[in-house]
One Martini backbone bead per residue (centre of mass of N, CA, C, O) as a GRO file, in nm:
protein
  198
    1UNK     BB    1   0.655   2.387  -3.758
    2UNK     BB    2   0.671   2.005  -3.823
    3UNK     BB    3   0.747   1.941  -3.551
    4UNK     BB    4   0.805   1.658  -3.313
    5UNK     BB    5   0.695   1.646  -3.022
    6UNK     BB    6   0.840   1.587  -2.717
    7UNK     BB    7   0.880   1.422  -2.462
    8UNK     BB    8   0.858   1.438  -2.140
    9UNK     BB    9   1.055   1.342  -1.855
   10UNK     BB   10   0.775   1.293  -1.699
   11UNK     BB   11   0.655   1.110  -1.938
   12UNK     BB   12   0.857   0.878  -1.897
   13UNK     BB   13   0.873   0.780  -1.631
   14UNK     BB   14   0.590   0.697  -1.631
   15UNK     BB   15   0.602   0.482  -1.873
   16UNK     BB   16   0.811   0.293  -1.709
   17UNK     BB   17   0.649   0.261  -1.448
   18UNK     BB   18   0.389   0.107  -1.576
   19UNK     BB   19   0.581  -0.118  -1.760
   20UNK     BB   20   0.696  -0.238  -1.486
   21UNK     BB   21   0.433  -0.285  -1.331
   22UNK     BB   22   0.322  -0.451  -1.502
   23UNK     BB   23   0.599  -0.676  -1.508
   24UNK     BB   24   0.584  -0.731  -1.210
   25UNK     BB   25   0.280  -0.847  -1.200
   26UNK     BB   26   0.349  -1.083  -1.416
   27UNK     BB   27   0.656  -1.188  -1.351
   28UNK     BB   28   0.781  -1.057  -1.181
   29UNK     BB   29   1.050  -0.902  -1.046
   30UNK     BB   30   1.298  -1.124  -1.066
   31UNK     BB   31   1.213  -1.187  -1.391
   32UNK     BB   32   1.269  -0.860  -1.445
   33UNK     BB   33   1.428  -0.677  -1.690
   34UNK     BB   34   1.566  -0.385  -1.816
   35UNK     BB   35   1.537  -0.478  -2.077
   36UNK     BB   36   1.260  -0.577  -2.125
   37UNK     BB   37   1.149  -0.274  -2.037
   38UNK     BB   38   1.239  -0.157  -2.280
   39UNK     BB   39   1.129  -0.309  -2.487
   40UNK     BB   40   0.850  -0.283  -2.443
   41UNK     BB   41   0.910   0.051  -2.517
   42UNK     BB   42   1.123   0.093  -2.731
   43UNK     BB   43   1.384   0.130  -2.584
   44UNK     BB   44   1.673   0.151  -2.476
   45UNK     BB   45   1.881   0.098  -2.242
   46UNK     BB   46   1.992   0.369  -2.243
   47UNK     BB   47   1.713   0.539  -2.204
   48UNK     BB   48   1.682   0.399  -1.915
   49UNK     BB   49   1.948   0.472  -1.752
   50UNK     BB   50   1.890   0.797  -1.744
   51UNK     BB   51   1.617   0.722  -1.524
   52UNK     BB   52   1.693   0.418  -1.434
   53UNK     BB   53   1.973   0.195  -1.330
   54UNK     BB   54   1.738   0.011  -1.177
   55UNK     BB   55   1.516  -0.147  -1.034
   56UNK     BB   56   1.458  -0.025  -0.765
   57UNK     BB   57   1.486   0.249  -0.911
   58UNK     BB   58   1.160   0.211  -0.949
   59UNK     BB   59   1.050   0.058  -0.716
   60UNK     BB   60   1.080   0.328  -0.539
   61UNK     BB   61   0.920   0.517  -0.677
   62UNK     BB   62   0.612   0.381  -0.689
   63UNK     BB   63   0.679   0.377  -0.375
   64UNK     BB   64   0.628   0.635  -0.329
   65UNK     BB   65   0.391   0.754  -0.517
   66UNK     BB   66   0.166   0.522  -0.368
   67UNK     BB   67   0.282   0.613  -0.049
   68UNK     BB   68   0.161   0.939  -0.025
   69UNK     BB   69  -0.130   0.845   0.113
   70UNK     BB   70   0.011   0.727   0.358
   71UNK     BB   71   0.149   0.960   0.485
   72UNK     BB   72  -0.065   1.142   0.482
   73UNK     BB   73  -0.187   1.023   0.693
   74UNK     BB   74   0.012   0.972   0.923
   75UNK     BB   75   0.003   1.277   0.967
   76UNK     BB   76  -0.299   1.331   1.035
   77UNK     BB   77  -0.299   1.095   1.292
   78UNK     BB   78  -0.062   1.243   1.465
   79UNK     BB   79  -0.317   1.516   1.473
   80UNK     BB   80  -0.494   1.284   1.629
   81UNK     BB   81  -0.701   1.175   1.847
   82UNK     BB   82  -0.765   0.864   1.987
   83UNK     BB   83  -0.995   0.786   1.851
   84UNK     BB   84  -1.220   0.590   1.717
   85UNK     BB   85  -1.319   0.813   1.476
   86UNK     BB   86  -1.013   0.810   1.393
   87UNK     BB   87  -0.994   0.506   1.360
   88UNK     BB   88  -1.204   0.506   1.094
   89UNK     BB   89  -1.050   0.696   0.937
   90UNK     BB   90  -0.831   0.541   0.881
   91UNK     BB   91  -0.909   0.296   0.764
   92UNK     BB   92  -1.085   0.439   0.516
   93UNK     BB   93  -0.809   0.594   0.390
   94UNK     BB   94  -0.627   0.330   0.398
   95UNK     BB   95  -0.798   0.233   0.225
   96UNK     BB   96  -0.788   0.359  -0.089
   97UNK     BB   97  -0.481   0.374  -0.050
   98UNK     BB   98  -0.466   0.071  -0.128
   99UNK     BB   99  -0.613   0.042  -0.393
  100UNK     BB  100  -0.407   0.261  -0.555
  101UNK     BB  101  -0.152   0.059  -0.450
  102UNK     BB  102  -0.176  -0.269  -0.523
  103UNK     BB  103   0.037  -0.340  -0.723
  104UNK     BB  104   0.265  -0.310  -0.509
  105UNK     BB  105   0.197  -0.463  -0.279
  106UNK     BB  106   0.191  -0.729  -0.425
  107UNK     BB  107   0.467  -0.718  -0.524
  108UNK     BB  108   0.594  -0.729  -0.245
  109UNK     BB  109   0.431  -1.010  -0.123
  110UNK     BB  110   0.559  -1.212  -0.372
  111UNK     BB  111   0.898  -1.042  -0.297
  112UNK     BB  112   0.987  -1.067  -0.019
  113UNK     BB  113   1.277  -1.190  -0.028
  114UNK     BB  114   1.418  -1.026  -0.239
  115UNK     BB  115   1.312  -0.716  -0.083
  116UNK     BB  116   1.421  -0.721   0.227
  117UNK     BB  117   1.699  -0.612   0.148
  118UNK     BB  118   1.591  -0.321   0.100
  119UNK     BB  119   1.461  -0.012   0.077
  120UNK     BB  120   1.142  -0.075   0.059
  121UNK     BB  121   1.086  -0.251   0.298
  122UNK     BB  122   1.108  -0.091   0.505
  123UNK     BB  123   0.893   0.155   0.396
  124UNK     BB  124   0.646  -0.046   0.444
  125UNK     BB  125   0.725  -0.077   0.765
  126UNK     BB  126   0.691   0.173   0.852
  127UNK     BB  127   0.395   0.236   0.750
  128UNK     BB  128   0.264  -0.009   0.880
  129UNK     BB  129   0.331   0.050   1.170
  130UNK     BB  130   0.234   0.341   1.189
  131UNK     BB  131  -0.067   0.263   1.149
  132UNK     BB  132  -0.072   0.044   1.384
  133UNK     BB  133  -0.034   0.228   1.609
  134UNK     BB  134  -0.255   0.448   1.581
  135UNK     BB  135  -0.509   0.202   1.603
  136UNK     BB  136  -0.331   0.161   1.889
  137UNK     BB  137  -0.439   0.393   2.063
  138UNK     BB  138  -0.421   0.452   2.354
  139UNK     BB  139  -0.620   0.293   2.699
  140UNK     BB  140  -0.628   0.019   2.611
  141UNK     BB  141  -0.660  -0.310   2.608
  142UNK     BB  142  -0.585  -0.530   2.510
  143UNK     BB  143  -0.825  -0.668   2.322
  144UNK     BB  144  -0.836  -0.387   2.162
  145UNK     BB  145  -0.562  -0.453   2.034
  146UNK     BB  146  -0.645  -0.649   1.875
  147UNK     BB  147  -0.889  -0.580   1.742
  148UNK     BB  148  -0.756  -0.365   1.583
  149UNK     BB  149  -0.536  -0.508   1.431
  150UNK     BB  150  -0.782  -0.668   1.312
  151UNK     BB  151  -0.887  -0.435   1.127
  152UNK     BB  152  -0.626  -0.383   0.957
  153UNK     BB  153  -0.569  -0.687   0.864
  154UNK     BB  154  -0.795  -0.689   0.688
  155UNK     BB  155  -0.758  -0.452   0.482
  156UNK     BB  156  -0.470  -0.534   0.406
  157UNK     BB  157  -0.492  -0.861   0.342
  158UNK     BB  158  -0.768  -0.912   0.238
  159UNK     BB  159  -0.708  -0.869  -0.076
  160UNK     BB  160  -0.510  -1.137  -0.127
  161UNK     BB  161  -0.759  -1.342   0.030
  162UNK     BB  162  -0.958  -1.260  -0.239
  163UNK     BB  163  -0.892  -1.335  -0.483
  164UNK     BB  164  -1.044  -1.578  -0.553
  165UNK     BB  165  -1.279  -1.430  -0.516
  166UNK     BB  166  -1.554  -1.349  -0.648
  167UNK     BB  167  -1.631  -0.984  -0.721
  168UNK     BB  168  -1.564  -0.710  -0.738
  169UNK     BB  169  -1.369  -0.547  -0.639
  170UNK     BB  170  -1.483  -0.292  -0.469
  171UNK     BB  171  -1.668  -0.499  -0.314
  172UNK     BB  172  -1.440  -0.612  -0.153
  173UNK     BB  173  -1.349  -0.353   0.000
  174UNK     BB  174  -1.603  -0.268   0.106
  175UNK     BB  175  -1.638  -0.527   0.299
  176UNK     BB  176  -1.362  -0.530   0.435
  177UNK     BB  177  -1.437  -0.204   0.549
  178UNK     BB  178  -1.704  -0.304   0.722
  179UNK     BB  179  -1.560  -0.515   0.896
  180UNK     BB  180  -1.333  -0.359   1.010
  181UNK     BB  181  -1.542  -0.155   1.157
  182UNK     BB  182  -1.643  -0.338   1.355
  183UNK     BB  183  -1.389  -0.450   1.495
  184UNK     BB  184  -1.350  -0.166   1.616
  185UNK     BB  185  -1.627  -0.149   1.763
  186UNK     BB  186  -1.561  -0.370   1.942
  187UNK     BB  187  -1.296  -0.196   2.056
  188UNK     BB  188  -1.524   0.039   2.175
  189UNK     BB  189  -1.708  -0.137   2.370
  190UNK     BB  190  -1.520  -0.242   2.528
  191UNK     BB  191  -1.352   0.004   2.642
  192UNK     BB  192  -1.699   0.100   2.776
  193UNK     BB  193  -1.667  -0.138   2.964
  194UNK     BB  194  -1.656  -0.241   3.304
  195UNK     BB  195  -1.458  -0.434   3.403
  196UNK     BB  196  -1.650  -0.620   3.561
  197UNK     BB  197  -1.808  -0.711   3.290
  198UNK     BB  198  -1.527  -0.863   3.157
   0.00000   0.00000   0.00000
């Protein structure tokens, strides 16, 4: 017979999820109505109830969906020893997972302040605290913990403070985790010079 497939519910939400996420990141989180998310759709306001109730609960999905690579590395971190190695390869793969999920991250960064009474912020801030535990894991100096935290610091918010400079995302991300991996090996320079000579 002649009949034209339905999409799949789970190819509707994904739909839902990358127009919502583009009118986040194009008009701001709180300027962006799910009328508008609709509209953008071609969809009724009700066909969009459906899948989901409110804004939040867009922006909840996204970030589950965008924050399973950063649960997987939390888990995969918290069954490895706290060595150096352990902490370069956290960077690295905390780097990726950033990359892939910049579009949420920065639409939190932008709306920090309606965004912190949410269930969102909070899991944002368990994600960010529980990776920077890790990378600060260890019988490290003040110093070295100084070093670690600011090696994540690069990582995590280079990618905001480098919007303005010219340059292939990708290289500039290269960059950050670079320079980001230097910082963390001279906080395992200093952790492995003898107090005498600190």
């Amino acid at each position: 017979m002649g009949s034209t497939p339905q999409p799949r519910k789970s190819d509707t939400r994904e739909r839902i999820q990358k127009t919502a996420l583009d009118l986040f990141a194009s008009r701001g989180y709180e300027k962006t109505s799910l009328r508008e998310i609709a509209e953008e759709l071609g969809v009724t306001k009700a066909a969009l109830y459906y899948h989901f109730k409110t804004k939040e609960d867009i922006l909840s999905a996204l970030s589950e969906q965008l924050g399973r690579p950063v649960d997987e590395l939390i888990a995969w971190g918290e069954a490895q020893p706290p060595t150096l190695e352990t902490k370069r390869e956290l960077l690295r793969r905390y780097s990726a997972a950033l990359r892939d999920a910049a579009p949420i991250y920065r639409i939190l960064q932008e709306n920090q302040a309606t965004l912190r009474e949410l269930t969102i912020g909070e899991t944002l801030r368990r994600r960010v605290t529980a990776v920077s535990t890790l990378i600060q894991s260890g019988d490290g100096a003040l110093e070295s913990s100084v070093r670690s935290s600011s090696a994540l610091l690069t990582v995590h918010f280079g990618t905001f403070a480098l919007d303005g400079v010219k340059g292939d995302p990708e290289d500039k991300r290269a960059a950050l985790l670079r320079v980001a991996l230097e910082i963390l090996d001279s906080a395992g320079r200093a952790e492995a010079e003898p107090a005498a000579v600190r």
